[in-house]
C-alpha positions in Angstrom: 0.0 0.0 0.0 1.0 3.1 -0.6 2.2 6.2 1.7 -0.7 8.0 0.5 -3.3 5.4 0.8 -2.1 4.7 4.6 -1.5 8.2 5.7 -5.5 8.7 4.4 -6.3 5.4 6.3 -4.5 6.4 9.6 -6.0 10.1 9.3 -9.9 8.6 9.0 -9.2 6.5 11.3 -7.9 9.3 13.7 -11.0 11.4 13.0 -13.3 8.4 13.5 -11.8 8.0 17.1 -12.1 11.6 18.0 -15.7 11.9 16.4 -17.0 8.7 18.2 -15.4 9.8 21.0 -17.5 12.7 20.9 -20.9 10.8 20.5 -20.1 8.2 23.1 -19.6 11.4 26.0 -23.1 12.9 24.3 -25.5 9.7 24.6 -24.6 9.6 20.7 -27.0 12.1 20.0 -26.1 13.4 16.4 -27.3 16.6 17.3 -24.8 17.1 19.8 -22.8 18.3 16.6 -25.1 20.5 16.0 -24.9 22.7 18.9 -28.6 23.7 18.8 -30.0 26.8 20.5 -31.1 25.7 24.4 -35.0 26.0 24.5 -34.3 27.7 27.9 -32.6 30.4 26.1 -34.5 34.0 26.3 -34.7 35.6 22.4 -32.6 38.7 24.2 -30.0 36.4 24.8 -26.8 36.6 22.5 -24.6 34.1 24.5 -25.1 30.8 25.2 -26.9 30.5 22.2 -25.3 27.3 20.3 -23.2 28.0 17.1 -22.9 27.8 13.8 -24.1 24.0 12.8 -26.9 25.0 14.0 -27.5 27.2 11.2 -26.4 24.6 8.4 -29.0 22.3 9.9 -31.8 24.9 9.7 -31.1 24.8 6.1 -30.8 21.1 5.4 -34.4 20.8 7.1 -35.5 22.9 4.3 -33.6 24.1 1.6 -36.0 25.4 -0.5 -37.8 27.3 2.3 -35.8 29.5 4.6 -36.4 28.9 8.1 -36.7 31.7 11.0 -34.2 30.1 13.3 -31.6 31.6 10.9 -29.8 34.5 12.0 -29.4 36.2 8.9 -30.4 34.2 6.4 -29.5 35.9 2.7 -25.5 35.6 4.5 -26.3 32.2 5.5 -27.4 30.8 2.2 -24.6 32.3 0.7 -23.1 28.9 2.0 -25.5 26.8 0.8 -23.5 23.5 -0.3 -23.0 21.5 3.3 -26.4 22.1 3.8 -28.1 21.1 1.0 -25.4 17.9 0.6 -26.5 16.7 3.5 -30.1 17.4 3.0 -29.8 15.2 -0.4 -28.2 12.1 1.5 -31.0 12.4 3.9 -34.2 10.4 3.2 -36.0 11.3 6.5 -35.6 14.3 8.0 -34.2 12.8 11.4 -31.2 11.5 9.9 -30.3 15.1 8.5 -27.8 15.5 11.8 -26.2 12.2 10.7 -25.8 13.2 7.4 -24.3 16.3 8.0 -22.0 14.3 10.6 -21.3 12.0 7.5 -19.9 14.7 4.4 -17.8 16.4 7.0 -16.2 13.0 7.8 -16.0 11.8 4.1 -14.8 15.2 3.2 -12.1 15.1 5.7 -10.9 11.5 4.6 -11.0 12.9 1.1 -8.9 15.8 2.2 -6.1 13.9 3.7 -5.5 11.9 0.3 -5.7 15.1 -1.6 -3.4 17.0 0.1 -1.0 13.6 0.8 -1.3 13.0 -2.9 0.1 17.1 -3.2 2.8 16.3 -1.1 4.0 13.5 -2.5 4.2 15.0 -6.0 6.8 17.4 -4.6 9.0 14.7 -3.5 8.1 15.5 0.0 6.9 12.4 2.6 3.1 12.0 2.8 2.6 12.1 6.4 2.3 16.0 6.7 -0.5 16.2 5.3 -1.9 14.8 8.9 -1.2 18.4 10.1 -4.1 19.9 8.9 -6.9 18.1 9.6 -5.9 16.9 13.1 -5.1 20.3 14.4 -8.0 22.2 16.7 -8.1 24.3 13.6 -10.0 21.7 11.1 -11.7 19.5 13.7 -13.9 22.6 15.1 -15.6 22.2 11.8 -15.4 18.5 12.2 -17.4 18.9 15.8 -19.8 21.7 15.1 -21.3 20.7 11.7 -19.9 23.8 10.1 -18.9 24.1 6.0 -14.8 24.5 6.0 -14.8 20.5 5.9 -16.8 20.6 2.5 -14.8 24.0 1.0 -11.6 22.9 1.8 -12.2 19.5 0.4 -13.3 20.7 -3.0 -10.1 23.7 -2.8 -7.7 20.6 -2.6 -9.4 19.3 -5.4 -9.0 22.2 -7.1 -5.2 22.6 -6.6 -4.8 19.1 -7.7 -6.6 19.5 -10.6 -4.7 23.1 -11.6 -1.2 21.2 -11.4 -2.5 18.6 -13.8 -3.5 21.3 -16.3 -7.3 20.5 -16.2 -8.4 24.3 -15.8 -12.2 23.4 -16.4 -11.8 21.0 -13.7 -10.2 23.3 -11.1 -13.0 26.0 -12.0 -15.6 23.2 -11.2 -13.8 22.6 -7.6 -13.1 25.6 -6.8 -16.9 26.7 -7.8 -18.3 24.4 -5.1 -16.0 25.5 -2.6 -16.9 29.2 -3.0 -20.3 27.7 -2.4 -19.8 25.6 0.7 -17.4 29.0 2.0 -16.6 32.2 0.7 -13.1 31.7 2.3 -11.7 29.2 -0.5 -11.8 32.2 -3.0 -7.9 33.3 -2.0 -6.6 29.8 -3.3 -8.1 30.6 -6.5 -6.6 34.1 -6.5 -3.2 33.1 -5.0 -3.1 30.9 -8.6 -4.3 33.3 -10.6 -1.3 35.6 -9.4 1.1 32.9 -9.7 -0.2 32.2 -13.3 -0.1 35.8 -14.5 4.0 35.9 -13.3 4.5 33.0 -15.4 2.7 34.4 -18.1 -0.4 31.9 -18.5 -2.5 35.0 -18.0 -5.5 33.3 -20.4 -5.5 30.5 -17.5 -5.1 33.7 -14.6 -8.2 35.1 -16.0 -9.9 32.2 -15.6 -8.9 31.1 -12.3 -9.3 34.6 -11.0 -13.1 35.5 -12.2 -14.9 32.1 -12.7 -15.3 31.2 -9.0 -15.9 34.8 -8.0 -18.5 35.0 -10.5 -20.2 31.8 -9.6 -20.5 33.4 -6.1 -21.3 36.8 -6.8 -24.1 34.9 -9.3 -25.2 33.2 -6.6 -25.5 36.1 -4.1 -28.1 37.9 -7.1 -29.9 35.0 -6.7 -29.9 34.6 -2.9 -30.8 38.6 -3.0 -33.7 38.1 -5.9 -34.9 35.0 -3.8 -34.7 35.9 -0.2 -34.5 39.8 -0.5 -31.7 40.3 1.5 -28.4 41.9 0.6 -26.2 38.7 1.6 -23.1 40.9 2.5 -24.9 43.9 4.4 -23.6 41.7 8.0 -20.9 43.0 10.1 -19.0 39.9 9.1 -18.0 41.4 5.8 -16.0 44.4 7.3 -12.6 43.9 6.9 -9.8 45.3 9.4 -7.4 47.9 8.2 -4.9 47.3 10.7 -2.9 43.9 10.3 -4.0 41.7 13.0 -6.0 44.3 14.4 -8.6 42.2 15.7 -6.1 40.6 18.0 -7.1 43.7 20.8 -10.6 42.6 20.7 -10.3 38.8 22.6 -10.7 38.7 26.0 -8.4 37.1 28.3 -4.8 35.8 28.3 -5.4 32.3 27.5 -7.5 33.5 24.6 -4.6 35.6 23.4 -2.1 33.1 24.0 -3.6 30.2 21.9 -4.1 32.4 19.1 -1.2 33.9 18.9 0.7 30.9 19.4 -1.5 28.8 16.8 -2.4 31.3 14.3 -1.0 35.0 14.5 2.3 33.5 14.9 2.5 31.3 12.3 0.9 33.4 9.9 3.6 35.9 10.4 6.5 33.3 10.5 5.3 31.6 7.0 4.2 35.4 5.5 8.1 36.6 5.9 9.3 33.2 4.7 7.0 33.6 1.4 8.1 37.2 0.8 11.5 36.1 1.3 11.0 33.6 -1.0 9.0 35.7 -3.4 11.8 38.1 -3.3 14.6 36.2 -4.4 12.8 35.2 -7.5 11.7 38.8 -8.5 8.0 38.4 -7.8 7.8 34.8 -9.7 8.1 32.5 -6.9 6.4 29.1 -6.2 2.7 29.3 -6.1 3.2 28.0 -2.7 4.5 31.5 -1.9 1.6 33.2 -2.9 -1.2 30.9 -1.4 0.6 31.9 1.7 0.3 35.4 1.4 -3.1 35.1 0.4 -3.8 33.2 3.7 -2.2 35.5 5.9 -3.8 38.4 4.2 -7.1 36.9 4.9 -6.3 36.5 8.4 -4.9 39.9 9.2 -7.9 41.3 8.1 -10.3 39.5 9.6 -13.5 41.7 11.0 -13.1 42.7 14.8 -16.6 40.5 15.2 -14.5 37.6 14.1 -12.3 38.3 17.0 -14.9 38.4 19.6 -14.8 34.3 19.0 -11.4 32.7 19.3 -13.1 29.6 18.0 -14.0 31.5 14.7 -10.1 33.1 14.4 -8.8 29.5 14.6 -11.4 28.0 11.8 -10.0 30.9 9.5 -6.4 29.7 9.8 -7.5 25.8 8.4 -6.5 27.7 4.6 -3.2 28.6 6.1 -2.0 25.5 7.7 -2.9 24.1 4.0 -0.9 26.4 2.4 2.0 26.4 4.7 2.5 22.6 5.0 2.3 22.7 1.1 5.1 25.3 0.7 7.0 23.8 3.3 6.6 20.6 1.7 8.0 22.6 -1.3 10.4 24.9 -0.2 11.6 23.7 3.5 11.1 19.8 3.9 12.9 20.1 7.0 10.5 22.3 8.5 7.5 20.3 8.5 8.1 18.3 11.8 8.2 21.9 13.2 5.0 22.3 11.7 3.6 19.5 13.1 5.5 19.8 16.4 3.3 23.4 16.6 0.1 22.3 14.9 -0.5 19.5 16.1 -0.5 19.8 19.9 -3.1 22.2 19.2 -6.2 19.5 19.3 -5.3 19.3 23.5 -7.5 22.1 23.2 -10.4 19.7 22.4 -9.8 17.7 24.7 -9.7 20.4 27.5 -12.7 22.6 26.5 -15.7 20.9 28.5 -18.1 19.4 26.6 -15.9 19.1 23.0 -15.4 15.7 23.2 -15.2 14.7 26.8 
């Protein structure tokens, strides 16, 4: 068998553990996943009030028919794909928690042979690409029922299919993703740039407006449909000031583990990228540039993203993609760093109440 095929295995099989885990503490109750709104909750309330599977569940009960329980919904449909995936694998309504339990799983799985299968075409070991999805970073979406799972699935894809030259392909991937979350747009982009330095600017084009149009298509329909501007929330202010955000979290701990897990590496890898980016006179590896693209999104990040260090650490999934890709690339020896600072990271699952235990 090959090192692809059993670093895939072992990562399932990781992720299987930690999910079942997860239903044994909860009386394997799928909608523990979920994270519903309490019942006991007052409508004034805004804490305590579940998360953001709840709002992908909402959906799959009803696609077609928007339901109340949605916070906002034109900015929620805007991420239609989990939802509606796992509404289509559902033929009863009651096993819509286990489906959405079921295409985060199998996108994970997916994910690990994706990227492994990236690695391994840069001569680097497959192993690495264990970093990613068993970090506190990926599983959050793993244990809420939220969309990164999905998008980030369908981004690898689309990086795979990009190095093989299939450009219809990687649109088609990297389509869906937009779909499942508008975050997977900057791999797209970060191509695009590295396309247009190496001259293939028919292909930059293409990589750079298809999957923005297929979202901004599908916000004019979400806005003709539902009658909502889908980007009038506060989650779609940007910060001017780099890592600005950072000011907003509340208490040390909080600080720590982001800047430890996320601010820190996003600076490390950014100043290793334009290093690298540098030396080649703007033409570097494409690896470079989803990097930058990654930590741009990150620095950036709306102070109402900050509020949540659980929301900060789902937004750094694309850049420990990107980094254990351009390490894999540029710095083989650096990925058991990577890991060796990842990958502790899922203690924090283990130690928030209630996550798994």
């Amino acid at each position: 068998m090959t090192a692809v095929r059993w670093t895939a295995l072992t990562g399932i099989a990781l992720l299987l553990l930690l999910n079942g885990l997860a239903l044994a503490s909860h009386d394997w109750d799928p909608m523990a996943f979920v994270l519903d709104r309490p019942t006991d909750v007052p409508p004034e309330q805004t804490w305590g009030v579940g998360y953001d599977g709840q709002q992908a569940y909402a959906i799959a009960l009803d696609p077609l028919h928007p339901s109340d329980a949605l916070d906002h919904i034109a900015y929620r449909y805007m991420r239609i794909l989990y939802p509606l995936a796992a509404s289509l694998l559902s033929p009863s309504p009651e096993l819509i928690p286990w489906a959405l339990i079921a295409v985060n799983l199998l996108s994970a799985g997916i994910s690990v042979g994706i990227l492994a299968s990236l690695l391994e075409r840069r001569g680097a070991p497959a192993w690495p690409a264990l970093i990613m999805v068993l970090s506190f970073a990926y599983f959050i979406g793993l244990r809420l029922d939220l969309n990164e799972p999905l998008a980030f699935c369908l981004t690898l894809a689309g990086i795979l299919a990009w190095e093989r030259d299939r450009t219809g392909a990687a649109v088609f991937y990297f389509g869906l993703a937009v779909l499942a979350k508008e975050v997977a747009l900057v791999f797209p982009i970060a191509l695009a740039v590295a396309d247009l330095l190496s001259t293939r600017r028919a292909r930059a084009l293409v990589l750079a407006a298809a999957p923005a149009c297929i979202y901004l298509l599908w916000a004019g329909v979400v806005y003709l449909w539902i009658g909502q501007n889908p980007f009038g929330t506060a989650q779609s202010n940007l910060n001017i000031l780099p890592f600005g955000g950072l000011r907003e979290l509340e208490g040390f701990q909080a600080r720590l583990m982001i800047v430890l897990w996320v601010v820190g590496p996003a600076v490390v890898l950014g100043l290793m990228a334009l290093r690298d980016l540098a030396a080649r006179s703007g033409a570097g590896s494409v690896e470079a540039w989803m990097v930058l693209a990654n930590v741009a999104l990150i620095a950036t990040l709306p102070n109402l993203t900050w509020f949540d260090p659980l929301a900060v650490f789902r937004m750094s999934v694309g850049l420990i993609l990107a980094g254990v890709l351009y390490l894999g690339t540029r710095w083989q020896r650096g990925l058991p760093f990577a890991a060796a600072i990842w990958g502790p990271s899922i203690m924090i699952a283990f130690l928030l109440p209630g996550f798994i235990l």
